[in-house]
DRENLUM-548418 format. One record per residue (C-alpha): residue number from 1; residue in three letters; x negated, y, z. Coordinates in steps of 0.1 Angstrom, whole numbers. Layout:
N
+------+------+-------+-------+-------+
| resi | resn |    px |    py |    pz |
+------+------+-------+-------+-------+
|  NUM |  ALA |     X |     Y |     Z |
...
+------+------+-------+-------+-------+
This chain:
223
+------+------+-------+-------+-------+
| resi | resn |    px |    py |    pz |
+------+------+-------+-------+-------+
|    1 |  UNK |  -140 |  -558 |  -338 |
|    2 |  UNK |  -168 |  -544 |  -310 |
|    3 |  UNK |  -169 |  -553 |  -284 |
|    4 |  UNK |  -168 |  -540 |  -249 |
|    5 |  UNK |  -203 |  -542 |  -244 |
|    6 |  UNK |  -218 |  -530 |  -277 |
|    7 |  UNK |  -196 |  -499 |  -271 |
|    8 |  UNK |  -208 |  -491 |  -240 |
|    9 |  UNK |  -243 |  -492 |  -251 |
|   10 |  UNK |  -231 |  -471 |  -281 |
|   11 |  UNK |  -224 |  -446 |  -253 |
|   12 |  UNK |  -245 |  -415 |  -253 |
|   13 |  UNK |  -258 |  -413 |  -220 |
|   14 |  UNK |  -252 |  -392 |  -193 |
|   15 |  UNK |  -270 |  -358 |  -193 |
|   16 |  UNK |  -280 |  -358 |  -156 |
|   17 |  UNK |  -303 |  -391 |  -150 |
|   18 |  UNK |  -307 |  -407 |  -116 |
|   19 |  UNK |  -337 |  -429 |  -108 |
|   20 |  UNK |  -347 |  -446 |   -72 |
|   21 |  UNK |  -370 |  -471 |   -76 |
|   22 |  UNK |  -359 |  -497 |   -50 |
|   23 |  UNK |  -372 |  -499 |   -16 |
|   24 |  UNK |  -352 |  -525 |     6 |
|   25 |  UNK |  -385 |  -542 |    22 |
|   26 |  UNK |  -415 |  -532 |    47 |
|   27 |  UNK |  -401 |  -496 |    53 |
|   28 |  UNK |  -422 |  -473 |    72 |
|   29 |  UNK |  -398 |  -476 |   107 |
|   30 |  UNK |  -421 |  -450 |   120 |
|   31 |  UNK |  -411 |  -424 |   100 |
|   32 |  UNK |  -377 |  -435 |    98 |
|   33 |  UNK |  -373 |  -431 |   133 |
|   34 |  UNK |  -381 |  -395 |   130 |
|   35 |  UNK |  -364 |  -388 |    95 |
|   36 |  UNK |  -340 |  -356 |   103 |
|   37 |  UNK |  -368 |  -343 |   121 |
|   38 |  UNK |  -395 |  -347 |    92 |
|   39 |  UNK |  -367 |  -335 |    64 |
|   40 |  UNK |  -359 |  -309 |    84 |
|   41 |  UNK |  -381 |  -282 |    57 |
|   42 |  UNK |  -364 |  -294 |    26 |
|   43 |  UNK |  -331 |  -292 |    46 |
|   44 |  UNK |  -336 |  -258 |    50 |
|   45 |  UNK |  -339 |  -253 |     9 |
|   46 |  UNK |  -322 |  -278 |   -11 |
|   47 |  UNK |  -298 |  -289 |    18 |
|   48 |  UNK |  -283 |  -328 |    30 |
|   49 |  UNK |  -265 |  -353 |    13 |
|   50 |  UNK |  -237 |  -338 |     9 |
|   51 |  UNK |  -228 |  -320 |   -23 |
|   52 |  UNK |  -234 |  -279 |   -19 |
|   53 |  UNK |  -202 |  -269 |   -25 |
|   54 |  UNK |  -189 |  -292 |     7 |
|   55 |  UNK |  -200 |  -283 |    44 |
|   56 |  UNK |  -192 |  -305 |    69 |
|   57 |  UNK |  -195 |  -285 |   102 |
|   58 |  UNK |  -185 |  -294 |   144 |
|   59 |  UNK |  -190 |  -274 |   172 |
|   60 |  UNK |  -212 |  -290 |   204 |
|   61 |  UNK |  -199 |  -288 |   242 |
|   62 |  UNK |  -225 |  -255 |   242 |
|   63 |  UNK |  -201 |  -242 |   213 |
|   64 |  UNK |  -227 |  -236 |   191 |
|   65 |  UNK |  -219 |  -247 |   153 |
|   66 |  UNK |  -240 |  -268 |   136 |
|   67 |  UNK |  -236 |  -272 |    95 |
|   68 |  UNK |  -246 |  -304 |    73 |
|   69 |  UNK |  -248 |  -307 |    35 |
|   70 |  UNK |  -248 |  -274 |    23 |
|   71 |  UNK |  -268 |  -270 |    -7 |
|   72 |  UNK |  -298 |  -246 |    14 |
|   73 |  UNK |  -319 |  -211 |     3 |
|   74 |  UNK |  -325 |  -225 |   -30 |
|   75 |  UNK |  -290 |  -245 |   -34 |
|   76 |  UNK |  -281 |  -206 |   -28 |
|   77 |  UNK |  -296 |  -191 |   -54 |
|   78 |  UNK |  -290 |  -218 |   -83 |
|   79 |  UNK |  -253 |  -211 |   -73 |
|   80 |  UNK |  -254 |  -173 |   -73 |
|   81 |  UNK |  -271 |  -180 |  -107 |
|   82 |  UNK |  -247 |  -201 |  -120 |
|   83 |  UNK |  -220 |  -173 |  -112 |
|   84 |  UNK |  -241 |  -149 |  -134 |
|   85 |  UNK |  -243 |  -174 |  -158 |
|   86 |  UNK |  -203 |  -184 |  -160 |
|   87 |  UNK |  -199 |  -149 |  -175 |
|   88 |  UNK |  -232 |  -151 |  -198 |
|   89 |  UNK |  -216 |  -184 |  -211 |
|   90 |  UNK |  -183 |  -166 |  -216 |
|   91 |  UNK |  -191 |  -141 |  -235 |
|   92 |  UNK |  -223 |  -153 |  -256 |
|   93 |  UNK |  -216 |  -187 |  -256 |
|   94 |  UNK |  -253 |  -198 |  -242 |
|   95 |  UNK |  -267 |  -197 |  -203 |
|   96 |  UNK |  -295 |  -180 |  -200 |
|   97 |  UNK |  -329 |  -203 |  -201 |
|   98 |  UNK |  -340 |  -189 |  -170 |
|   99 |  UNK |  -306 |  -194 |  -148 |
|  100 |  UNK |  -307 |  -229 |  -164 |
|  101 |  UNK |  -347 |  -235 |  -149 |
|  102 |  UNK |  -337 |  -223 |  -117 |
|  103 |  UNK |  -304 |  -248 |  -116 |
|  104 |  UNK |  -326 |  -278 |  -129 |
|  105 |  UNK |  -357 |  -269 |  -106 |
|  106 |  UNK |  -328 |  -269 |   -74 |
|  107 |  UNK |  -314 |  -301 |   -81 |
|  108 |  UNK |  -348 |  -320 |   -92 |
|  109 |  UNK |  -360 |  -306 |   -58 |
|  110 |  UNK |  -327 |  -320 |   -41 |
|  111 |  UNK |  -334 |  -358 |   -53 |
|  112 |  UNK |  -360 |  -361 |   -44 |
|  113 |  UNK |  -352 |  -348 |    -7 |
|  114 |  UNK |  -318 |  -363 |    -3 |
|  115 |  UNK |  -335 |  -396 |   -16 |
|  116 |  UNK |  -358 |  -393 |    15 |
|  117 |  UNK |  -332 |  -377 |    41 |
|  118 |  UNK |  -311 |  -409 |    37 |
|  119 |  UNK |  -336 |  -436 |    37 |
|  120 |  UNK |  -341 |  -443 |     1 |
|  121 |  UNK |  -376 |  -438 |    -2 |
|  122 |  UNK |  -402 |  -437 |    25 |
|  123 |  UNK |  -423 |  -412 |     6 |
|  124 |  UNK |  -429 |  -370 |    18 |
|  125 |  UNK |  -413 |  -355 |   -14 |
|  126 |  UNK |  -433 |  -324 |   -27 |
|  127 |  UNK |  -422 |  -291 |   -24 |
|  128 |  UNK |  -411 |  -277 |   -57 |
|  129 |  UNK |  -418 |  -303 |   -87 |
|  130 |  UNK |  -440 |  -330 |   -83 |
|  131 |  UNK |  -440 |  -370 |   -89 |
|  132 |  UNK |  -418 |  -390 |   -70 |
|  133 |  UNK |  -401 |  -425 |   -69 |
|  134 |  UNK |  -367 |  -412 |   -69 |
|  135 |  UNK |  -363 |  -384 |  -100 |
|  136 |  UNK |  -338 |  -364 |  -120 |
|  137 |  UNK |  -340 |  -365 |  -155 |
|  138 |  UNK |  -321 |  -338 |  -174 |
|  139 |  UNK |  -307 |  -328 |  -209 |
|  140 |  UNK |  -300 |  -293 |  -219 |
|  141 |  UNK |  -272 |  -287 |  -238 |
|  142 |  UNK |  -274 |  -272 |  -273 |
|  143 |  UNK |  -254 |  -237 |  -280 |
|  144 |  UNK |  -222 |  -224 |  -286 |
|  145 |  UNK |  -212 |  -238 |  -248 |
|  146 |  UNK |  -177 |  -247 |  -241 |
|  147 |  UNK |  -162 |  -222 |  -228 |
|  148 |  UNK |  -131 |  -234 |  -222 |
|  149 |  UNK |  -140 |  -260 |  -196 |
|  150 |  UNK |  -166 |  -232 |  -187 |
|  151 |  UNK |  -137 |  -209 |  -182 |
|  152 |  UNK |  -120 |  -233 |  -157 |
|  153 |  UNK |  -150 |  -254 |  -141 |
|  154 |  UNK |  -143 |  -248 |  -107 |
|  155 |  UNK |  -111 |  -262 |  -112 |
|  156 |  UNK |  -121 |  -292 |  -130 |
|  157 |  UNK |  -146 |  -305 |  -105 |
|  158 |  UNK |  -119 |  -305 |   -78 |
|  159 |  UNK |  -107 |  -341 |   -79 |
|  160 |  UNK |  -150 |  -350 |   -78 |
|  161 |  UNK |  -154 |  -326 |   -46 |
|  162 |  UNK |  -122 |  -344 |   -28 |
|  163 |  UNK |  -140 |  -379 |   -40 |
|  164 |  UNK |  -178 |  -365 |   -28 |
|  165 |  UNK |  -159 |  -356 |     2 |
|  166 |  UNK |  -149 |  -393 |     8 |
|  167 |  UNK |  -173 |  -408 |    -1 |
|  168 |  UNK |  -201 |  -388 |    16 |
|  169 |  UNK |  -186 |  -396 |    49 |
|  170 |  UNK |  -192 |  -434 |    42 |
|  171 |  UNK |  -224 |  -427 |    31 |
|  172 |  UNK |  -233 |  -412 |    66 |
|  173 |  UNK |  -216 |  -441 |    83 |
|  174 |  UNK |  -240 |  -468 |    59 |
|  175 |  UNK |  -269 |  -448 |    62 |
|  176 |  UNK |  -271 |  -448 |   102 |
|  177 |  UNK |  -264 |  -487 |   100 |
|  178 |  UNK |  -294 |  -487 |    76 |
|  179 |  UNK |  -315 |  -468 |   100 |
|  180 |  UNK |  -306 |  -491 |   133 |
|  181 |  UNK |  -317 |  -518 |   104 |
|  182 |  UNK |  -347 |  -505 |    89 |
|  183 |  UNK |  -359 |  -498 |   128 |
|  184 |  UNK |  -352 |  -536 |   138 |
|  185 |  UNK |  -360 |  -555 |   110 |
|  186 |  UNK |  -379 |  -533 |    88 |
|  187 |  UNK |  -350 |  -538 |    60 |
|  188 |  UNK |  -324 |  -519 |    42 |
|  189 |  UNK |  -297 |  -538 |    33 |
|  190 |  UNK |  -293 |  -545 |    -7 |
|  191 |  UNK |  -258 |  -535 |    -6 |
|  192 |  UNK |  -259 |  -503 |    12 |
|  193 |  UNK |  -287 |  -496 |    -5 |
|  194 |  UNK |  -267 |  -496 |   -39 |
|  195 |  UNK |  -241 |  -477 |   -23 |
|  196 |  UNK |  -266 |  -447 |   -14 |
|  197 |  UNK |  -279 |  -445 |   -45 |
|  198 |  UNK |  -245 |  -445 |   -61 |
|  199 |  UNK |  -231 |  -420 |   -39 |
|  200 |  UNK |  -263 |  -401 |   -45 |
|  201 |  UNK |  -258 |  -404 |   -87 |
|  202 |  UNK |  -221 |  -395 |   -85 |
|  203 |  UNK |  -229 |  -364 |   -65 |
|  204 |  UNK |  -259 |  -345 |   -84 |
|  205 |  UNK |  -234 |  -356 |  -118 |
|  206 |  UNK |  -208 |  -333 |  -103 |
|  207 |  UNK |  -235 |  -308 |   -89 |
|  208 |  UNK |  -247 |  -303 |  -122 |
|  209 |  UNK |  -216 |  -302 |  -142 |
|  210 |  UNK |  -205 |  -277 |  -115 |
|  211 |  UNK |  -235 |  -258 |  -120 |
|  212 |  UNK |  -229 |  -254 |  -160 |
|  213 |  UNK |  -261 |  -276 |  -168 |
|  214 |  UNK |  -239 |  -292 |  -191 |
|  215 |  UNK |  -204 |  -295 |  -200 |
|  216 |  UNK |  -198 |  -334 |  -203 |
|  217 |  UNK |  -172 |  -345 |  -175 |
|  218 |  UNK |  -185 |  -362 |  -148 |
|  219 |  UNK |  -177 |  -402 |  -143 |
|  220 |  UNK |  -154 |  -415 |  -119 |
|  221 |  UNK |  -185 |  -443 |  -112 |
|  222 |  UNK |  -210 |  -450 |   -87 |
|  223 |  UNK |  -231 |  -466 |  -115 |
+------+------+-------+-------+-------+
């Protein structure tokens, strides 16, 4: 009989790859301090760290809205092409190679930047493509698509955006003890350190399964 473990090994992996290379010690509390501020261009593009189908939004005492974790100009544009592509799927079976660049070149951009905005990595990411210590590694799916869970993705993804929902709210709560951390003792803590990268696998899975990169169903998993 197989075991647990040899099956899981068996396991194809996952089409949509996170990897942060760990940085828990000597943190740059400088540019910590002044993190929002400094992220504030790739904000504007790829969005927070929030999935970009969620927006979490409040209004200040001036009454003037403010908007976190939408997916920015290019988060945008890789959904308006994944709308043209839902149909292109539909009836041909295949998405477009250049609606699947654009989706691909979004959320490899969007690692990298959410890996920064919430402390994971100390280094300026690039704009556009470039090396970094925290990257997405991706695997496009061979044709006919399924257009049956294509059909009904925005459905499907539902339970995941209720979870991302959840879970991106303790992420914010973690992440501003990690700053008050890093600041005073020039540390992240291991476990909340785990936890945002977690969070962060579990939501760019779900971003790109929602964006028809692929069509293998996201895990329930922070691993």
């Amino acid at each position: 009989m197989e075991s647990p473990m040899s099956s899981a090994e068996s396991q194809p992996l996952y089409p949509a790859r996170i990897r942060v290379e760990p940085a828990t010690e000597g943190r740059n509390r400088l540019t910590t301090a002044f993190r929002l501020i400094l992220a504030v261009p790739h904000l504007l593009l790829v969005g927070g760290p929030v999935a970009f189908m969620a927006s979490w939004s409040w209004r200040s005492e001036s009454g003037v809205r403010s908007q976190w974790g939408a997916g920015g100009v290019l988060g945008l544009a890789a959904a308006v092409g994944a709308f043209i592509a839902w149909f292109a799927i539909l009836f041909t079976g295949r998405m477009p190679q250049g609606l699947w660049n654009l989706a691909a070149f979004y959320l490899r951009w969007r690692v990298r930047a959410v890996a920064y905005t919430a402390l994971l990595r100390d280094e300026y990411p690039p704009f556009g493509d470039g090396p970094y210590p925290a990257s997405l590694e991706l695997e496009r799916p061979e044709a006919p698509r399924d257009r049956l869970t294509v059909a009904f993705r925005a459905l499907l993804v539902i339970p995941h955006v209720v979870a991302i929902w959840a879970l991106g709210f303790a992420w914010g709560i973690t992440s501003v003890i990690a700053w008050f951390a890093i600041l005073l003792t020039g540390r992240f803590p291991a476990g909340l350190y785990g936890f945002g990268v977690g969070v962060l696998r579990w939501n760019i899975r779900v971003e790109s399964y929602f964006l028809l990169l692929h069509d293998r169903y996201p895990p329930f998993s922070l691993e």
